[in-house]
C-alpha positions in Angstrom: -5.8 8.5 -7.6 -4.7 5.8 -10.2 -1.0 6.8 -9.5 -1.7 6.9 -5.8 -2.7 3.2 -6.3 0.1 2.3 -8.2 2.8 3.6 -5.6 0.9 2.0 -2.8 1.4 -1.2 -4.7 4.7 -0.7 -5.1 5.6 0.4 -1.4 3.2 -2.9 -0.4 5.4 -5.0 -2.3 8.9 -3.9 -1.3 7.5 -3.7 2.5 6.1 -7.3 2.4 9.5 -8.1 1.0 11.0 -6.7 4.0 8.7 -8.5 6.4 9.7 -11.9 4.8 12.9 -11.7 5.4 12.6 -10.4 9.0 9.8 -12.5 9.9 8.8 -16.2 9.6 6.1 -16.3 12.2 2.6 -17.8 11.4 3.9 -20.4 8.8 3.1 -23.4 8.3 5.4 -26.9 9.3 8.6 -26.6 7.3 9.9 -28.9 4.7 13.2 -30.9 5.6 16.1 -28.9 5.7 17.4 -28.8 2.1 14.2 -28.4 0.7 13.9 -25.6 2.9 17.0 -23.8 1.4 15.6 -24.5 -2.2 12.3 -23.2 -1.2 14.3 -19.7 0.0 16.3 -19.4 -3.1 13.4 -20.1 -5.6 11.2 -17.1 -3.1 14.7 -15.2 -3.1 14.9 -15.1 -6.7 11.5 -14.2 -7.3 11.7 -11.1 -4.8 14.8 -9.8 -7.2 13.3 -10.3 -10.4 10.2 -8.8 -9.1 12.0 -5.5 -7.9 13.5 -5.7 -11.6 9.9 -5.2 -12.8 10.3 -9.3 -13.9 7.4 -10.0 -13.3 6.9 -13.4 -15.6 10.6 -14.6 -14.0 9.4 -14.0 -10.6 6.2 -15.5 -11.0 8.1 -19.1 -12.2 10.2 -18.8 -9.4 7.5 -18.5 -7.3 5.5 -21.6 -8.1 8.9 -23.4 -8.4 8.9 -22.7 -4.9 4.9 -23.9 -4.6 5.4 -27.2 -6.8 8.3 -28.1 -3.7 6.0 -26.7 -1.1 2.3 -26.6 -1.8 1.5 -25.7 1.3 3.8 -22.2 1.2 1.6 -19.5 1.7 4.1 -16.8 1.6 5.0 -18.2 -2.0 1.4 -17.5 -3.2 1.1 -14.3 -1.5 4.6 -12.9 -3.7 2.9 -14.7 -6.6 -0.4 -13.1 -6.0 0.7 -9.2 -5.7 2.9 -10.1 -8.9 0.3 -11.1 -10.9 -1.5 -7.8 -9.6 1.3 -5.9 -11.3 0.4 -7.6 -14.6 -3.0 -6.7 -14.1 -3.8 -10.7 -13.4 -6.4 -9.8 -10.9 -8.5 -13.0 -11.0 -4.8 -15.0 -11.0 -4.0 -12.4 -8.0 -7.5 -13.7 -6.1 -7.1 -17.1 -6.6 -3.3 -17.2 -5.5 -4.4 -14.8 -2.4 -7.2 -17.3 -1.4 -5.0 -20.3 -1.2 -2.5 -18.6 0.8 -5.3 -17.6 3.2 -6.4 -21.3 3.0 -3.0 -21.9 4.6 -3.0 -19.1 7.1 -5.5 -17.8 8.2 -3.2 -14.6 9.8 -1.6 -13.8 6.4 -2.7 -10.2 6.4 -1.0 -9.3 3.3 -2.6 -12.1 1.4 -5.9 -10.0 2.6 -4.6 -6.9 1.7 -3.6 -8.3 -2.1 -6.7 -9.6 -2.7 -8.6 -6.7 -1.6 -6.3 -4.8 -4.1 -7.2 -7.0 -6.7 -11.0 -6.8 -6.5 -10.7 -3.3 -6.0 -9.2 -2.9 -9.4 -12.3 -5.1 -10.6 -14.5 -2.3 -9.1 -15.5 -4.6 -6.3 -14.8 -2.6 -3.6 -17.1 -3.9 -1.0 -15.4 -7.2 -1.2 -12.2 -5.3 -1.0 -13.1 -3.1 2.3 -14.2 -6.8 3.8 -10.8 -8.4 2.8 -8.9 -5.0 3.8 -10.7 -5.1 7.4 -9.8 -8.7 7.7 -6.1 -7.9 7.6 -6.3 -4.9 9.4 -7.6 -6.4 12.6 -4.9 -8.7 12.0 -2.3 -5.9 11.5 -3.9 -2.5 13.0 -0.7 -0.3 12.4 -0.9 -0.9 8.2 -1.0 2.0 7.0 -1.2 1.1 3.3 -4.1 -1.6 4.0 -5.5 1.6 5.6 -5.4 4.0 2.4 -6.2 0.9 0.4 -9.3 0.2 2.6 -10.2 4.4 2.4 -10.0 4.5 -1.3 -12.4 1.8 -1.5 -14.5 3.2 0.9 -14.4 6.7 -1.3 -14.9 4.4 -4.3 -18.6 3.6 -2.9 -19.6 7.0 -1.3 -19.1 6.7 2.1 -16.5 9.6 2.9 -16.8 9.3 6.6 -15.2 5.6 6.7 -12.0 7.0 4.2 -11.4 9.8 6.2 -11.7 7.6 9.5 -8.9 5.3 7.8 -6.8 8.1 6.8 -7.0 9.7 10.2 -5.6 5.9 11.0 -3.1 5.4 8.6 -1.8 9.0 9.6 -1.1 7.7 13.5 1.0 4.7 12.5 4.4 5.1 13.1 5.7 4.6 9.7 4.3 7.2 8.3 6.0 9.7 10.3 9.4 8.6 8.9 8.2 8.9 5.4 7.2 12.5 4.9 6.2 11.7 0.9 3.7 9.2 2.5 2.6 12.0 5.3 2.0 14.9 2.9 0.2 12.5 0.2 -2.2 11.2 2.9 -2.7 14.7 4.4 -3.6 15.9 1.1 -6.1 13.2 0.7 -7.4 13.9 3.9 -8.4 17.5 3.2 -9.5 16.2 -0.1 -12.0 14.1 1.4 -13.3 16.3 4.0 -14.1 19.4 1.7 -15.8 16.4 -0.4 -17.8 15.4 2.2 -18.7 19.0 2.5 -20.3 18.6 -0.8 -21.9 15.6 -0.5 -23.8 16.6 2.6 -24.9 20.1 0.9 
């Protein structure tokens, strides 16, 4: 389950990487111009070093980008799922809130946090925060296994197999057929544990 956890992190990462550069919806006002471009390249360069496993470069690139903008609450989510992958959970929390202090609609901030608290054990608070982004983003189908492995964390088997059942209707996990067997597997996993747990 722990590498399970640890590639969903990963595929997170590179597909909230993705979305940043596709997407710039839901931000708040922009800095002037120039600023704006400095802002990029400091985020920019943090995204690189980050998929070089540089984590400590990317998270100083990041809050060069935040001491320009505070307000940037794409540079604290980036900051806050790198500071998961040095196991900075409560850093990872902190930077997630803040961003969500921002933007309310930053369902990746959610999603990070949740995955931070889950690896504190606090997976109620991360099912809440996962649900959060989720009806914010219904078609995530990592926020969905995160929110199921919570959910399997604290006993209740029907919810992860509900989110599984999800996460296996979004469309992007029909192009990744790694992804499709894995949550498959789970799936029958959970369902002849449930088995047990109702005997």
């Amino acid at each position: 389950m722990k590498n399970i956890s640890t590639i969903l992190i990963i595929i997170v990462f590179i597909l909230f990487l993705v979305k940043s550069v596709i997407s710039n919806t839901n931000s708040p006002a922009q800095p002037p111009f120039s600023n704006q471009n400095e802002i990029n390249n400091y985020i920019q360069q943090g995204n690189n070093k980050a998929e070089q496993q540089d984590y400590i470069g990317a998270i100083s690139d990041y809050t060069d980008a935040i001491i320009i903008m505070p307000n940037n609450d794409k540079a604290y989510t980036y900051r806050g799922l790198t500071k998961i992958q040095i196991n900075d959970n409560n850093g990872a929390i902190s930077d997630c809130t803040k961003a969500l202090l921002i933007n309310t609609k930053n369902d990746l901030a959610y999603t990070y946090r949740g995955i931070a608290k889950a690896n504190q054990n606090n997976y109620k608070e991360a099912i809440s925060d996962y649900t959060k982004a989720i009806i914010i983003n219904p078609q995530d189908e990592l926020t969905l296994i995160s929110r199921s492995e919570a959910k399997e964390k604290v006993g209740d088997y029907s919810g992860a197999i509900t989110d599984l059942q999800l996460a296996l209707s979004t469309p992007n996990v029909h192009e990744d057929e790694c992804l499709f067997n894995e949550i498959f597997g789970n799936l029958i996993r959970l369902k002849q544990a449930q088995k047990y747990q109702l005997k």
